[in-house]
C-alpha positions in Angstrom: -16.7 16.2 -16.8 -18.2 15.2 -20.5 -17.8 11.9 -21.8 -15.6 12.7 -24.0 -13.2 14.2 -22.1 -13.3 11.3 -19.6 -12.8 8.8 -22.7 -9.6 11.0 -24.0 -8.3 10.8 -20.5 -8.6 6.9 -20.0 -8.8 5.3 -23.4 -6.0 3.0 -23.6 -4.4 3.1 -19.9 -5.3 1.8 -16.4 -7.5 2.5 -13.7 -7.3 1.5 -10.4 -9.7 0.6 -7.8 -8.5 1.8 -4.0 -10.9 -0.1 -2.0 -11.1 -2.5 1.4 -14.4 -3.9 2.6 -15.7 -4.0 6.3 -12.2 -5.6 8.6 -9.9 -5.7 6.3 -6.7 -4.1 7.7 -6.9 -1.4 4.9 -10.3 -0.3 6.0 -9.6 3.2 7.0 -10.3 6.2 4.8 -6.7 7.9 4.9 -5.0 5.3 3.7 -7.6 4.8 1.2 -6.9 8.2 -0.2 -3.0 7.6 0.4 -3.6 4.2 -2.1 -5.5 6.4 -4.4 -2.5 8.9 -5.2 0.0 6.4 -4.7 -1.8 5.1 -7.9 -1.8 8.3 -9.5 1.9 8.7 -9.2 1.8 5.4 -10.8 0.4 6.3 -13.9 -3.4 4.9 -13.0 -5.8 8.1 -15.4 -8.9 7.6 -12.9 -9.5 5.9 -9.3 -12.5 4.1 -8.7 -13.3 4.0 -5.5 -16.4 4.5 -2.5 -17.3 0.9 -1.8 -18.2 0.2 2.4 -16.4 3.7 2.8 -18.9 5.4 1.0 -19.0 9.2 -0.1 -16.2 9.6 2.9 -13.7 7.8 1.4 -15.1 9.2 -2.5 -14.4 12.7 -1.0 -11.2 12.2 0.5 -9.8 10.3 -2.9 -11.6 13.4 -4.5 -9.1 15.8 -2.4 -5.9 14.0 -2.8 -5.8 13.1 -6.7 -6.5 15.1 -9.9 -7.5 12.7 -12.0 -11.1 11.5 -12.8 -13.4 9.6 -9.6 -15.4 6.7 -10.3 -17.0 6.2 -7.2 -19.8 4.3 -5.8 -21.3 2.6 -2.4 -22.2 -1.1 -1.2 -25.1 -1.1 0.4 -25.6 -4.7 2.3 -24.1 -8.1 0.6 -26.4 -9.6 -1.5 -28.5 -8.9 -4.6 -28.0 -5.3 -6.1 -25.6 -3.6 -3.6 -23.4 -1.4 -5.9 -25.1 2.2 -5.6 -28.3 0.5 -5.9 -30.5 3.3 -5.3 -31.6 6.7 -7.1 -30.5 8.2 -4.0 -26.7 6.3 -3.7 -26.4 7.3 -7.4 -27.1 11.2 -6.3 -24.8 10.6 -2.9 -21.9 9.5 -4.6 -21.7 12.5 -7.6 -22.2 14.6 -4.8 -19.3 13.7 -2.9 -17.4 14.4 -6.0 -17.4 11.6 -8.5 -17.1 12.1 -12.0 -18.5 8.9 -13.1 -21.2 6.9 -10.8 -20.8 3.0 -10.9 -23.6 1.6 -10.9 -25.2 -1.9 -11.0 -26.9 -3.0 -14.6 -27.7 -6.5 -14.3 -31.2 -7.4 -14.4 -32.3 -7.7 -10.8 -34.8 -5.8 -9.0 -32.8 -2.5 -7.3 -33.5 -2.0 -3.7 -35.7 1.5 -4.5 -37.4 -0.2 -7.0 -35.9 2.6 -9.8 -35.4 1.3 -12.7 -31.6 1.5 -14.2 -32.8 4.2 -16.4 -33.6 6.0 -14.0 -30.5 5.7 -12.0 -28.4 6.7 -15.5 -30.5 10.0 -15.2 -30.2 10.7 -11.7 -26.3 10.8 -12.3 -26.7 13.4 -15.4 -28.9 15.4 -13.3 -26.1 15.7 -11.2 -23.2 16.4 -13.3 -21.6 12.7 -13.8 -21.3 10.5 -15.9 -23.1 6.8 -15.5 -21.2 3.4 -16.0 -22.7 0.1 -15.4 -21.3 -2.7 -14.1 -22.3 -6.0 -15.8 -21.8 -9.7 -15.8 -23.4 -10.5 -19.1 -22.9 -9.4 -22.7 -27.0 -9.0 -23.0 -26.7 -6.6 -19.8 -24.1 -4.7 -21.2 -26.6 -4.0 -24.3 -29.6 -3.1 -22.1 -27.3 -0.5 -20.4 -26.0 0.8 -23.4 -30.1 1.3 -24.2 -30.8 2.6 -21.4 -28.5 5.5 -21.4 -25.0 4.3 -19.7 -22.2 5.9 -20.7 -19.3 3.6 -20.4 -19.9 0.2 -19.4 -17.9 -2.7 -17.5 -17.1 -5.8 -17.0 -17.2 -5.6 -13.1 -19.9 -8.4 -12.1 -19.0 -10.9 -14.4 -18.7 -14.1 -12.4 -20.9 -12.7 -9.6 -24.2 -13.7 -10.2 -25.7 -16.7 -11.3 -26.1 -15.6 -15.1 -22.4 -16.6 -15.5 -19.7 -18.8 -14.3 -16.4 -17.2 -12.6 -13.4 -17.4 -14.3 -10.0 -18.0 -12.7 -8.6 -14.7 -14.1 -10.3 -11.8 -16.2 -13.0 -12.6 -18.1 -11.6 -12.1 -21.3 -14.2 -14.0 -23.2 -17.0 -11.8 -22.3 -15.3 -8.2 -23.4 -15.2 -10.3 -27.1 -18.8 -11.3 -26.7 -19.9 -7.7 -25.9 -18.1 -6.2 -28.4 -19.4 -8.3 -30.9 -23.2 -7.8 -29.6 -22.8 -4.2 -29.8 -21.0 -4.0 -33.3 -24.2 -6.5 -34.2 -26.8 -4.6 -32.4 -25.8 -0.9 -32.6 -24.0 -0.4 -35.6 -22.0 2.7 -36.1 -22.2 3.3 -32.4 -19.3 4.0 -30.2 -19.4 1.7 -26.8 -16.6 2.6 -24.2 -16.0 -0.6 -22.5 -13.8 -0.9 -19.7 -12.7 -4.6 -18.8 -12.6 -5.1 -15.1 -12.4 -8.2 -12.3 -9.4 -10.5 -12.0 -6.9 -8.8 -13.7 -3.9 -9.7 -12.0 -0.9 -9.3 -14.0 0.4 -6.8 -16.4 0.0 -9.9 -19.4 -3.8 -10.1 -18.5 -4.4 -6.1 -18.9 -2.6 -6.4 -22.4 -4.7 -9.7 -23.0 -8.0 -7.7 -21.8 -7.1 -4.3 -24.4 -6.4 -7.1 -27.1 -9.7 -8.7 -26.5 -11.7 -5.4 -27.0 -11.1 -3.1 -23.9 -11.0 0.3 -24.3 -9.6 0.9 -20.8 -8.4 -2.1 -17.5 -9.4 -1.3 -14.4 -7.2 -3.2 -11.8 -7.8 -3.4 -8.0 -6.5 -6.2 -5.5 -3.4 -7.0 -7.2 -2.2 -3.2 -6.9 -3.8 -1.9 -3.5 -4.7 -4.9 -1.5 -1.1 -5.0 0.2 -2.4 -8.4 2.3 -3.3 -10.0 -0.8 -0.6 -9.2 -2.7 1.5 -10.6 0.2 0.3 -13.6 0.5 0.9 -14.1 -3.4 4.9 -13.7 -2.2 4.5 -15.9 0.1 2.2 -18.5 -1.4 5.9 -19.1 -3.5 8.3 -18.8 -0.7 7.0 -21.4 1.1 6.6 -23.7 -1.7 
């Protein structure tokens, strides 16, 4: 898939992330896939997906939607651990995503490739390239460096910049304005991700400067979503 046709499918709608980490009770790649066209039926344009299941749980999502994969892997806990190698970033387009999330924040990858070089290891292999970010001066350096689409994913996750309660909302602004500064005339696809909880906070993220939401725990994580209900029965 071309960029273009990727942005003409998700510009302006929602994408969802169908993922469960290491014992969580959703940890099992059929329901995985099961989440991922649940969302499709739904109305989600893409899934990302991968995470601790990897290119098995990519390649099953692959086979059960039709709309566009954004996959990726997490490798270990700490430091870079989003597809943070040259060889993740070819793994995961070869299981059959269209787009490769990747980690762009400045900190040393686990190969010792540079992020370029990760961006070109996913064109190589027929996908696109988006990097996840936690700062609007990484979001620039991936835009240099070849990215594709970039998001909002890390923001609050490393030391660079505090966590907000809910979506970051401040930071899709902050990028938008560096860009429109920085790279005049340019076209950026950014796609606002982490926290979004409610419907509200995906308008509030496209009014901000989104060009696409991509929500996760508050549509597939069934426990968390729960315990939300419950949090207000009890109270």
């Amino acid at each position: 898939m071309n960029a273009e046709a990727f942005f003409e499918q998700v510009r302006d709608s929602l994408i969802v992330s169908a993922q469960a980490p290491d014992g969580h009770v959703l940890r099992h790649t059929p329901t995985i896939a099961m989440l991922a066209k649940a969302a499709e039926a739904g109305g989600a344009t893409a899934i990302r997906c991968g995470g601790y299941g990897g290119v098995e749980d990519i390649q099953a999502v692959r086979a059960s939607v039709s709309v566009p994969v954004i996959g990726l892997t997490k490798e270990g806990d700490t430091g870079v651990y989003i597809t943070p190698s040259v060889e993740s970033v070819k793994a995961v387009a070869q299981a059959g995503a269209d787009v490769v999330a990747i980690d762009a924040t400045d900190r040393p990858r686990q190969d010792g490739a540079t992020f370029g070089q990760q961006v070109a290891a996913a064109h190589e292999c027929g996908a696109l390239a988006m990097a996840d970010i936690a700062t609007a001066e990484e979001a620039l350096a991936a835009h240099k460096a070849g990215a594709d689409l970039i998001s909002t994913t890390l923001a609050g996750y490393t030391e660079h910049r505090e966590k907000t309660s809910g979506p970051d909302l401040e930071l899709i602004r902050e990028i938008r304005a560096l860009l429109e500064r920085e790279c005049p005339g340019e076209s950026v696809f950014l796609i606002g991700e982490g926290r979004f909880h409610t419907p509200s906070q995906v308008a509030e993220g496209k009014a901000a400067g989104a060009d696409a939401i991509i929500v996760g725990t508050a549509i597939t994580d069934t426990a968390w979503i729960t315990q939300q209900f419950a949090a207000q029965a009890g109270a």
